[in-house]
Backbone as XML, in Angstrom:
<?xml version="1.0"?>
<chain id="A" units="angstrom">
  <residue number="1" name="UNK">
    <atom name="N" x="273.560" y="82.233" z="73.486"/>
    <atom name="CA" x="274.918" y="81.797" z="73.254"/>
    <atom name="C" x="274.876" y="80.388" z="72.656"/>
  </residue>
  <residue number="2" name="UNK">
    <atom name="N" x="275.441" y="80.269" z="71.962"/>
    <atom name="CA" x="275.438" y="78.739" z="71.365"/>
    <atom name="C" x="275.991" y="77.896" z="72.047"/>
  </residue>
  <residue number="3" name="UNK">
    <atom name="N" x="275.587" y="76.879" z="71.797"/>
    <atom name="CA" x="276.042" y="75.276" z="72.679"/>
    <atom name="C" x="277.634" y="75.573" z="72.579"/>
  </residue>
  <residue number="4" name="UNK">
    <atom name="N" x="278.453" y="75.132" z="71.742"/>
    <atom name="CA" x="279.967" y="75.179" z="71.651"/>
    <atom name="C" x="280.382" y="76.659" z="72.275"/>
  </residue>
  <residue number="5" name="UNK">
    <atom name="N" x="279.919" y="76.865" z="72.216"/>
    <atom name="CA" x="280.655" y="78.362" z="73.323"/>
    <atom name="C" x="280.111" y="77.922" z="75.125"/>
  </residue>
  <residue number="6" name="UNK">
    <atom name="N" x="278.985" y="77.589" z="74.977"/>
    <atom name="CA" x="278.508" y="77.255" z="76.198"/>
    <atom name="C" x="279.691" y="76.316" z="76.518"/>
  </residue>
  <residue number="7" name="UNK">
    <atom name="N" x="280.269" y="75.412" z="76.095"/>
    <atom name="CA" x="281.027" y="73.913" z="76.409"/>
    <atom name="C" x="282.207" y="74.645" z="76.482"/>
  </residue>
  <residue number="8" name="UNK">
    <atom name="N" x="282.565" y="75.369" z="75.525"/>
    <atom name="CA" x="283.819" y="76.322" z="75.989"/>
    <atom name="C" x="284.056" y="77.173" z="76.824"/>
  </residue>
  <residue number="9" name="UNK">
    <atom name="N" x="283.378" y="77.842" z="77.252"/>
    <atom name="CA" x="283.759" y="78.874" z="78.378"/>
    <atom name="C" x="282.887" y="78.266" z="79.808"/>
  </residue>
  <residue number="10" name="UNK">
    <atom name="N" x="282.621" y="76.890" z="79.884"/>
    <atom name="CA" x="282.354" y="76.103" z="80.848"/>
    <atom name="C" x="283.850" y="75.600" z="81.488"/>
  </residue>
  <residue number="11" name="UNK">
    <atom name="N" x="283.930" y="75.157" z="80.527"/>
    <atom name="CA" x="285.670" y="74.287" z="80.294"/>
    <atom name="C" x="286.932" y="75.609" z="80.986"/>
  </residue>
  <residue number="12" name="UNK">
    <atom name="N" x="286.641" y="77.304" z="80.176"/>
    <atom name="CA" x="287.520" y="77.952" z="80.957"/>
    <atom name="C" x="287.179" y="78.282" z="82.206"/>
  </residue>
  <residue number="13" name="UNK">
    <atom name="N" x="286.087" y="78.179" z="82.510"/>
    <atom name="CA" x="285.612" y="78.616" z="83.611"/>
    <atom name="C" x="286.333" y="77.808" z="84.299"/>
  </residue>
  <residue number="14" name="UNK">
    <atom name="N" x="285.787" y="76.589" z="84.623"/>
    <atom name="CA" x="286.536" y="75.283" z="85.561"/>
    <atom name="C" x="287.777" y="75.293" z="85.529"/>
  </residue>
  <residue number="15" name="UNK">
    <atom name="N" x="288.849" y="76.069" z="84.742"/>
    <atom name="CA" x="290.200" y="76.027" z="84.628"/>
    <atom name="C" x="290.470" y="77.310" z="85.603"/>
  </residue>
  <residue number="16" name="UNK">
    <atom name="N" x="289.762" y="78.067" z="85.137"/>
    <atom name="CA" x="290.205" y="79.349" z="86.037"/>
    <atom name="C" x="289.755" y="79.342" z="88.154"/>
  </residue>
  <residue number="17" name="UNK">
    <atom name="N" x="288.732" y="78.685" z="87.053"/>
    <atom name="CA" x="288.296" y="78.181" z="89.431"/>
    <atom name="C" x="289.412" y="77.219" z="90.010"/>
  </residue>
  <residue number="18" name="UNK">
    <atom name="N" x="290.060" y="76.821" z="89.238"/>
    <atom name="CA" x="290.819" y="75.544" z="89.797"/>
    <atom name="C" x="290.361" y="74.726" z="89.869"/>
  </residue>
  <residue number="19" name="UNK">
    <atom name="N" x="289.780" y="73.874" z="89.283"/>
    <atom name="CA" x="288.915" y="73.408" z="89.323"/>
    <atom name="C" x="289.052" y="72.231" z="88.174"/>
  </residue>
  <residue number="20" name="UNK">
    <atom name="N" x="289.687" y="72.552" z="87.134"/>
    <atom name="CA" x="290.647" y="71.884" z="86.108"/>
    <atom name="C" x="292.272" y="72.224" z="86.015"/>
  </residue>
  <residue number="21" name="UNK">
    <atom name="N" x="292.732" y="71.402" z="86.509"/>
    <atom name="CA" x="294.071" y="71.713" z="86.729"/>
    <atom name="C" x="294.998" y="71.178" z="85.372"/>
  </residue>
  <residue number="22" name="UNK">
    <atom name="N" x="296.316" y="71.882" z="85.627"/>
    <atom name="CA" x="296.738" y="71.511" z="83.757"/>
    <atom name="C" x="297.352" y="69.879" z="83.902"/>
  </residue>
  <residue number="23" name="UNK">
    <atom name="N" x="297.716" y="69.518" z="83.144"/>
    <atom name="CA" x="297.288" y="67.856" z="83.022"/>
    <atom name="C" x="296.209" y="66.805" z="83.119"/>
  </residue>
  <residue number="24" name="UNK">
    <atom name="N" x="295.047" y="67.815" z="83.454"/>
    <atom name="CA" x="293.868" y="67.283" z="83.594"/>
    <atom name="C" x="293.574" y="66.437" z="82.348"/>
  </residue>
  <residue number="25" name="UNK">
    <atom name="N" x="293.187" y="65.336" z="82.375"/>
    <atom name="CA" x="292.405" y="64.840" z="80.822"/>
    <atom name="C" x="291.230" y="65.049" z="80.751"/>
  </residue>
  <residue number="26" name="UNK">
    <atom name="N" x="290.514" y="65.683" z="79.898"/>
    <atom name="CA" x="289.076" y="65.875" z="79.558"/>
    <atom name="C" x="288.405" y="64.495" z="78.765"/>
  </residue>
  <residue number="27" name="UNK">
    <atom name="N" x="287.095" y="64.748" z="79.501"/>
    <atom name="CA" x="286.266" y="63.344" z="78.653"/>
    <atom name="C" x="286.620" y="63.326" z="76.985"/>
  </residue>
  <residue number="28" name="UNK">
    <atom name="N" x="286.128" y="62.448" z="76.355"/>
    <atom name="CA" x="286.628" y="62.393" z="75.429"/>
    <atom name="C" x="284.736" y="62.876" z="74.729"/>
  </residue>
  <residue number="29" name="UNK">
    <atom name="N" x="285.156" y="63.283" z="73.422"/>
    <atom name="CA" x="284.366" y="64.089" z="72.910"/>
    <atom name="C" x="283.304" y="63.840" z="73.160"/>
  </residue>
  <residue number="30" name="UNK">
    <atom name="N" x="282.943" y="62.387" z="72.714"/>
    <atom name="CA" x="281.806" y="61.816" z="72.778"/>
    <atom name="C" x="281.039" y="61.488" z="73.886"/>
  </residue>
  <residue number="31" name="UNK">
    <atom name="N" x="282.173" y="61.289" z="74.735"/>
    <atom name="CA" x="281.655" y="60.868" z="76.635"/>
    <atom name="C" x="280.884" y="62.522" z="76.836"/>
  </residue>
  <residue number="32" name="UNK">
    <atom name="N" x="281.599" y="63.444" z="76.668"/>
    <atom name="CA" x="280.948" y="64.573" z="76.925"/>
    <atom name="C" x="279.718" y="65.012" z="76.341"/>
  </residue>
  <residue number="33" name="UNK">
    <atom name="N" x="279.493" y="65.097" z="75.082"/>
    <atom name="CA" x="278.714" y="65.027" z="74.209"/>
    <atom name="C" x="277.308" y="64.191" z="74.796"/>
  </residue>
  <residue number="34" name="UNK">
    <atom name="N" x="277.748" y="62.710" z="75.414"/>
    <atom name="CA" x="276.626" y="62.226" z="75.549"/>
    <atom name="C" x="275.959" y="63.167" z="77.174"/>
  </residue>
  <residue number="35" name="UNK">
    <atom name="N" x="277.318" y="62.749" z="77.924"/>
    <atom name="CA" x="276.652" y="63.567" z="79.500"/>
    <atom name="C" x="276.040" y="64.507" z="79.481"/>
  </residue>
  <residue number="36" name="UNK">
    <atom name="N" x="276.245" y="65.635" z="78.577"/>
    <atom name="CA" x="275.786" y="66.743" z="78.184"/>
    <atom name="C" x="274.181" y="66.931" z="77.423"/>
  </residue>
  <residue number="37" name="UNK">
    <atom name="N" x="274.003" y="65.690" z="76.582"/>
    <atom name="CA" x="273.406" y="65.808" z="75.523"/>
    <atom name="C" x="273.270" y="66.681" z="74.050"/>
  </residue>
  <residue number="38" name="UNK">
    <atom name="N" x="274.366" y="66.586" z="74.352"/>
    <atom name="CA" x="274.627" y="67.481" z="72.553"/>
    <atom name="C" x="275.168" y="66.979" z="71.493"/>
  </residue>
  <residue number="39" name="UNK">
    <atom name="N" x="275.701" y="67.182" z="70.523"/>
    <atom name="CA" x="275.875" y="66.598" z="69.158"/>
    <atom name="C" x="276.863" y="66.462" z="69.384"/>
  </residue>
  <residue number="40" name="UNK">
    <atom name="N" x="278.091" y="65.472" z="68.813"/>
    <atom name="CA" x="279.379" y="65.286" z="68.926"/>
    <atom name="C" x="280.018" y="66.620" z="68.262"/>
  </residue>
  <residue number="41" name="UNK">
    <atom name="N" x="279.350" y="67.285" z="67.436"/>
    <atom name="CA" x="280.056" y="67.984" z="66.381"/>
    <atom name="C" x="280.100" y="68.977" z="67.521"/>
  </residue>
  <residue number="42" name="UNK">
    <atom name="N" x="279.306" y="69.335" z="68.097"/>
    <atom name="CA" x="279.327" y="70.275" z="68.673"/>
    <atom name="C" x="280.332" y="70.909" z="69.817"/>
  </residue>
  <residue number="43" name="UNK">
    <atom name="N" x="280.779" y="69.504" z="70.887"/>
    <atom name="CA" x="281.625" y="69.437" z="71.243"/>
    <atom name="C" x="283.297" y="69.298" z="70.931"/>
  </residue>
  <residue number="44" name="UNK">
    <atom name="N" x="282.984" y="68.789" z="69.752"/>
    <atom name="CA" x="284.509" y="68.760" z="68.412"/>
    <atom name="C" x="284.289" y="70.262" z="68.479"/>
  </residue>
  <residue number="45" name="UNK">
    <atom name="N" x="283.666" y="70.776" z="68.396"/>
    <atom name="CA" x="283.613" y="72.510" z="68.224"/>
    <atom name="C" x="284.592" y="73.027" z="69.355"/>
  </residue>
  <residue number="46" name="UNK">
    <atom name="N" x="284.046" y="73.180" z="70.307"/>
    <atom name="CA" x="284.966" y="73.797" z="71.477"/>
    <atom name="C" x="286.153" y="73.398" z="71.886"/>
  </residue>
  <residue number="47" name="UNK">
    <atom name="N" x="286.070" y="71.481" z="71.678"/>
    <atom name="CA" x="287.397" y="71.468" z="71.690"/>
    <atom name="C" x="288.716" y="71.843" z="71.061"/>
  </residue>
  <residue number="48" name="UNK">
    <atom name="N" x="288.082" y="72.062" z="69.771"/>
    <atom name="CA" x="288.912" y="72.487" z="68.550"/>
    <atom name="C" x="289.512" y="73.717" z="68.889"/>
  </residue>
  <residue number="49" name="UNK">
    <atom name="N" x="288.098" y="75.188" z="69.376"/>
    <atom name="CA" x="288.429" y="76.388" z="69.698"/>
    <atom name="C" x="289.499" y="76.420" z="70.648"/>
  </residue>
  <residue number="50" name="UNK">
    <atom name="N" x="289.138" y="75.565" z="72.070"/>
    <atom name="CA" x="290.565" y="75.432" z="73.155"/>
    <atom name="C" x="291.615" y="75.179" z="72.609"/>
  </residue>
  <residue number="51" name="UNK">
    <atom name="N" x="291.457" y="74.005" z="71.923"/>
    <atom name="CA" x="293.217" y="73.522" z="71.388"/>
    <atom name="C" x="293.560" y="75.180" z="70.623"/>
  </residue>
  <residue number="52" name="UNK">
    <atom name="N" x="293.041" y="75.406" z="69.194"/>
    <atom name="CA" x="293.401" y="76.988" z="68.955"/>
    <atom name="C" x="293.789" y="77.936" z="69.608"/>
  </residue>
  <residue number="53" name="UNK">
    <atom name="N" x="292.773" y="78.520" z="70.608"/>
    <atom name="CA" x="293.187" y="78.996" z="72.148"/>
    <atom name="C" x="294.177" y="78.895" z="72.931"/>
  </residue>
  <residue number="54" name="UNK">
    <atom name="N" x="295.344" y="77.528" z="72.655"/>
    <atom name="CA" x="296.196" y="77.015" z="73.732"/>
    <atom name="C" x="295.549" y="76.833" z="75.455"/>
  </residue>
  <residue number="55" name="UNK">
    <atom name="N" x="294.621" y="76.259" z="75.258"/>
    <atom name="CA" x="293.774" y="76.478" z="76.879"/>
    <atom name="C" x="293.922" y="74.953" z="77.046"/>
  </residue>
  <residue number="56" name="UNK">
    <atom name="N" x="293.605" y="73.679" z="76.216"/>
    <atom name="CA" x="293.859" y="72.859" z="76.137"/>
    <atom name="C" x="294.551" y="72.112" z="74.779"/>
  </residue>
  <residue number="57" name="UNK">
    <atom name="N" x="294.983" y="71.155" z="75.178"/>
    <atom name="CA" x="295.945" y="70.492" z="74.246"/>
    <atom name="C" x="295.552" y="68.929" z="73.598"/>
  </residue>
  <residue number="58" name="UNK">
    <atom name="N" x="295.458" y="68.707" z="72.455"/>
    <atom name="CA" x="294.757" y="67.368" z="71.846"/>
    <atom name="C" x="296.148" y="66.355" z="71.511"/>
  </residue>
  <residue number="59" name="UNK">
    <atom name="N" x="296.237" y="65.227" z="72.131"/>
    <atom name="CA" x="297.236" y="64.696" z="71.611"/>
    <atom name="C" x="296.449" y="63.463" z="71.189"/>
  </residue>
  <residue number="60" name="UNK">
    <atom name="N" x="295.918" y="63.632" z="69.806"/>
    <atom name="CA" x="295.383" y="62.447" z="69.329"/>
    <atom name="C" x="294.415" y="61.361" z="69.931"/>
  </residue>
  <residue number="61" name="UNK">
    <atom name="N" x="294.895" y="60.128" z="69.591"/>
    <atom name="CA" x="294.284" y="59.308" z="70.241"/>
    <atom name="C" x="294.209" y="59.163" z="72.015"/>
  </residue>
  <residue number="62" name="UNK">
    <atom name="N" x="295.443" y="59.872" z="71.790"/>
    <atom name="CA" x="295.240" y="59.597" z="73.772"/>
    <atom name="C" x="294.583" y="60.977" z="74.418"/>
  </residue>
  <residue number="63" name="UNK">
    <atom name="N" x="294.139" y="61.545" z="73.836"/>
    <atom name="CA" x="292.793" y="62.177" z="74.391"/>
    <atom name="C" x="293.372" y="64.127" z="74.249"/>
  </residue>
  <residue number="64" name="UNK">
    <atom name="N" x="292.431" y="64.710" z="75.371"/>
    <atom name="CA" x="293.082" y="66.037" z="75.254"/>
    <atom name="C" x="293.069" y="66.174" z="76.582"/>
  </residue>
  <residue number="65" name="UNK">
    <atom name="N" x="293.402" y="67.263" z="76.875"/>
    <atom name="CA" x="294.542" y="67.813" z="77.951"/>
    <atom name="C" x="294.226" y="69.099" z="78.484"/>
  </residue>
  <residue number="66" name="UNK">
    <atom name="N" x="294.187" y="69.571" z="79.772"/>
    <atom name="CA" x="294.299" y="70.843" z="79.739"/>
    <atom name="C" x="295.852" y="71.202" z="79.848"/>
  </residue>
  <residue number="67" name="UNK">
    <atom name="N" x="296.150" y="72.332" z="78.873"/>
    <atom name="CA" x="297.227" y="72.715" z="78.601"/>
    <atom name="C" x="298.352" y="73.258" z="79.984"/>
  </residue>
  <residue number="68" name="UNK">
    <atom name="N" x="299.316" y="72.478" z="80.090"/>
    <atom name="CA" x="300.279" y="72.961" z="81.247"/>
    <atom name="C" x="300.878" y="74.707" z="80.945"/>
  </residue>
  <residue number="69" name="UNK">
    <atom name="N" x="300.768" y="75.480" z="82.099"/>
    <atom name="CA" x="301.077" y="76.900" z="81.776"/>
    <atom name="C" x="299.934" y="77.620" z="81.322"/>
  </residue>
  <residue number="70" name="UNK">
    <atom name="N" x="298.877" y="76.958" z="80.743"/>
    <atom name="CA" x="297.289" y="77.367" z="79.739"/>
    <atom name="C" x="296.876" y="78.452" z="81.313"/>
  </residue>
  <residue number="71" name="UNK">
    <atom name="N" x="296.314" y="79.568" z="80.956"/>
    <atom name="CA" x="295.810" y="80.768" z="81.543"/>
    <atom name="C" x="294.889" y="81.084" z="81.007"/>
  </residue>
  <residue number="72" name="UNK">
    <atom name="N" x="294.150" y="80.372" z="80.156"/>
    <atom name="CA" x="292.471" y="80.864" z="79.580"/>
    <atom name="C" x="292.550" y="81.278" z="78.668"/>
  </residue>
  <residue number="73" name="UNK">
    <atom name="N" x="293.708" y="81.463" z="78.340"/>
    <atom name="CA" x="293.354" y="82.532" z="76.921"/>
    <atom name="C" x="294.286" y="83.688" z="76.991"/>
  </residue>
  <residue number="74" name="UNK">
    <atom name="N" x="294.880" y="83.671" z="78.084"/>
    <atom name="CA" x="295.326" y="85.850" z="77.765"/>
    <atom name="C" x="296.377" y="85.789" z="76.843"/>
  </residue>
  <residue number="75" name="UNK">
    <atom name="N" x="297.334" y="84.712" z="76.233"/>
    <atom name="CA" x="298.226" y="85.134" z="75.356"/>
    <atom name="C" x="296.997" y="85.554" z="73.930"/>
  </residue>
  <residue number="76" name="UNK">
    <atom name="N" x="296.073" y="85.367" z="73.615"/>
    <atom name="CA" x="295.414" y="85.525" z="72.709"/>
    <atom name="C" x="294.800" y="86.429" z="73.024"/>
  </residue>
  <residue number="77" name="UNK">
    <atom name="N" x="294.065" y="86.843" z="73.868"/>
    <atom name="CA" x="293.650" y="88.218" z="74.589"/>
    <atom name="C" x="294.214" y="89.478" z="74.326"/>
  </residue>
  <residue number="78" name="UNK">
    <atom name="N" x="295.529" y="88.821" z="74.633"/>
    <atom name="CA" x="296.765" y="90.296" z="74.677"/>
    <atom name="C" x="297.045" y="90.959" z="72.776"/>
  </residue>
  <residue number="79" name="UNK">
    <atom name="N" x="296.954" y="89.398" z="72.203"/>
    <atom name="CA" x="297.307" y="89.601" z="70.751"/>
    <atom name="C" x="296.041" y="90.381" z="70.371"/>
  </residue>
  <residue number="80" name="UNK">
    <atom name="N" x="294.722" y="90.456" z="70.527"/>
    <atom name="CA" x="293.402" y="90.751" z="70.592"/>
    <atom name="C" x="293.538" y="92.005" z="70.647"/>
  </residue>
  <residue number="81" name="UNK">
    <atom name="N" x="294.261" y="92.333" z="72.032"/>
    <atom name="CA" x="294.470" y="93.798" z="72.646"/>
    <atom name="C" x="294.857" y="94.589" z="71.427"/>
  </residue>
  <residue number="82" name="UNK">
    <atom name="N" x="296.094" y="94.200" z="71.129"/>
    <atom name="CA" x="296.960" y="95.074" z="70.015"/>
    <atom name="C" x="296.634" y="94.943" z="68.881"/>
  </residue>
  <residue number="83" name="UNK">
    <atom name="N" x="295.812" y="94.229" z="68.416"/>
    <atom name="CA" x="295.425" y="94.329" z="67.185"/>
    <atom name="C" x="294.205" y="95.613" z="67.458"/>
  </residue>
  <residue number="84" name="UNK">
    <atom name="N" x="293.386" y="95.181" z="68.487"/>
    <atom name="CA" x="292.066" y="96.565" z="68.828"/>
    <atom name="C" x="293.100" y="98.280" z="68.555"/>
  </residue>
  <residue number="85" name="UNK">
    <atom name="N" x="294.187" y="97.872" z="69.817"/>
    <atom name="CA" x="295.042" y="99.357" z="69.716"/>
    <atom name="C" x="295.444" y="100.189" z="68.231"/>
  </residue>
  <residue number="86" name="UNK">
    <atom name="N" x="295.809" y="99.252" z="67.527"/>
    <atom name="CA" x="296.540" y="99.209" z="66.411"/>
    <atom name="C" x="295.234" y="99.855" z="65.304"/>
  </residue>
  <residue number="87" name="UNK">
    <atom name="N" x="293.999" y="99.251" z="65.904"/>
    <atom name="CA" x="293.168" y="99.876" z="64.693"/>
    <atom name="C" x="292.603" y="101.000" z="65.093"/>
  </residue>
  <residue number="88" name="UNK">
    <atom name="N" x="292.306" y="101.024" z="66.359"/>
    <atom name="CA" x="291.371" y="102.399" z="67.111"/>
    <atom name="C" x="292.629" y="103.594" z="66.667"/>
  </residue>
  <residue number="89" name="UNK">
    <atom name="N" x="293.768" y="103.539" z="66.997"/>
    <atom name="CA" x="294.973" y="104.032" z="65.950"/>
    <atom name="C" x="294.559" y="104.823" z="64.822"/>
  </residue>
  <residue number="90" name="UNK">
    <atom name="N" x="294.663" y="103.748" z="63.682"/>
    <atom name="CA" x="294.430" y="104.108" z="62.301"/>
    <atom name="C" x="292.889" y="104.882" z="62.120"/>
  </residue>
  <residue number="91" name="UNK">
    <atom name="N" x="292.128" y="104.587" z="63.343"/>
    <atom name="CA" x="290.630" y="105.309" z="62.689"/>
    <atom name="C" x="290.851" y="106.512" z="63.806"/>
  </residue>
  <residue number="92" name="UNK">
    <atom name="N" x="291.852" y="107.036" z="64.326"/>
    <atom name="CA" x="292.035" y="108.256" z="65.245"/>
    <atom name="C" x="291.571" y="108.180" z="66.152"/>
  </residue>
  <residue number="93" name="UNK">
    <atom name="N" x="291.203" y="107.017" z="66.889"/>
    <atom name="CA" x="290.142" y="107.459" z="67.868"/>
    <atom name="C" x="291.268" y="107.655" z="69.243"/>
  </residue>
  <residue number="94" name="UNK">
    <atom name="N" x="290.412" y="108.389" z="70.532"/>
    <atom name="CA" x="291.500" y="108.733" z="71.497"/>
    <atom name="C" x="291.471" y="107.360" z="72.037"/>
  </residue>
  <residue number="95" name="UNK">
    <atom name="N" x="292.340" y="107.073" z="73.024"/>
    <atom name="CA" x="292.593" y="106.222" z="74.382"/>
    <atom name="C" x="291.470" y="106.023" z="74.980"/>
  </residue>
  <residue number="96" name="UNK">
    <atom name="N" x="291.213" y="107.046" z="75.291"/>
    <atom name="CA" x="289.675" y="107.355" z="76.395"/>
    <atom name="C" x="288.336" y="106.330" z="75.922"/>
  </residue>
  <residue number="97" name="UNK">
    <atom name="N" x="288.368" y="107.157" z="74.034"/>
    <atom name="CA" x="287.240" y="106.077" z="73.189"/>
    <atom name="C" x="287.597" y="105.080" z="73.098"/>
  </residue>
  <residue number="98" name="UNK">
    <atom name="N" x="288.613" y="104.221" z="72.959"/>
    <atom name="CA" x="289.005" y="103.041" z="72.806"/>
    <atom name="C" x="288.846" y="102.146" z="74.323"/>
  </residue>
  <residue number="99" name="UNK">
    <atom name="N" x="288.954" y="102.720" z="75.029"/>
    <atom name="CA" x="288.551" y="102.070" z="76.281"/>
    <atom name="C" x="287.012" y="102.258" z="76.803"/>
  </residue>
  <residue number="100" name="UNK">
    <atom name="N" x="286.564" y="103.078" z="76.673"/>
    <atom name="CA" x="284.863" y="103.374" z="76.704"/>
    <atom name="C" x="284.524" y="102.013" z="75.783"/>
  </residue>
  <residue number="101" name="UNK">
    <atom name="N" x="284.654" y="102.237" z="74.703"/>
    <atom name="CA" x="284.177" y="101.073" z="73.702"/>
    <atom name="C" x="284.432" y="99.649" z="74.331"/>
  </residue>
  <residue number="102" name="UNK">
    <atom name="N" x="285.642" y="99.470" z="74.289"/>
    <atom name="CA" x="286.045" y="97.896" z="75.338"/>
    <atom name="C" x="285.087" y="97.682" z="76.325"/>
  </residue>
  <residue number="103" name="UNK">
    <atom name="N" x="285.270" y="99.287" z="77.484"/>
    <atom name="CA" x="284.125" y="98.929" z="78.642"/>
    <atom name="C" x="282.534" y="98.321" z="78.275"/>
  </residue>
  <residue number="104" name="UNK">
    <atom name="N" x="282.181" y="99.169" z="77.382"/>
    <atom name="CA" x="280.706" y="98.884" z="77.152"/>
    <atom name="C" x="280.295" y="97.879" z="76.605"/>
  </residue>
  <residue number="105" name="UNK">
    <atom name="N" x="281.524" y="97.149" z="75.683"/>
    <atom name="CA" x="281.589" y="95.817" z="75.353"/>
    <atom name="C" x="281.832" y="94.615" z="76.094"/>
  </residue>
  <residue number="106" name="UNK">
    <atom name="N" x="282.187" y="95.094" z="77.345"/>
    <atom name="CA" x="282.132" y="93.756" z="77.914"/>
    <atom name="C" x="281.526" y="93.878" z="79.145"/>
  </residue>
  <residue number="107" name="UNK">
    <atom name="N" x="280.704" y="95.029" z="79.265"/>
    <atom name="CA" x="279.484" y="95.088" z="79.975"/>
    <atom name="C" x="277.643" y="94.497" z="79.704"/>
  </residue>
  <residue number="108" name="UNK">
    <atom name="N" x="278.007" y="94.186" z="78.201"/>
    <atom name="CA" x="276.823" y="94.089" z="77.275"/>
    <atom name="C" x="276.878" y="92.662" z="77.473"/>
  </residue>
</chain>
């Protein structure tokens, strides 16, 4: 798994344990970056993906945020969902296959 995914689904993790609560301020890129030891870019990476995500929120100079109401991700999840439905759809496949496939995908 790559570093910026590692930093990202660290970050949801700790949100979902409670563990980051929303108004939380996160280190700032570089503070993390160094604690961590990784490249700044790298961490600009995940943070970027969260803010996208709505999981956390960047307000500029005064730092970023975990997002108030932020749930990890499932409004994007759900959009995820229906776009999967929408195509397993168009290529005929049943319900049954479309969920087999999901299962085995996020068993892997």
């Amino acid at each position: 798994m790559p570093p910026f995914e590692q930093v990202r689904r660290g970050i949801v993790n700790r949100i979902r344990a409670g563990k980051l609560l929303p108004g939380t301020r996160l280190p700032t890129v570089r503070g993390l970056a160094k604690e961590l030891n990784l490249a700044t870019n790298t961490v600009a990476r995940a943070y970027r993906a969260l803010d996208r995500d709505e999981i956390i929120e960047t307000r500029g100079r005064n730092g970023s945020f975990v997002r108030a109401g932020g749930d990890g991700g499932r409004p994007q999840a759900q959009l995820a969902a229906l776009a999967y439905v929408e195509r397993t759809r168009e290529l005929g496949l049943s319900a049954d296959d479309a969920l087999s496939i999901v299962h085995t995908a996020l068993h892997n």
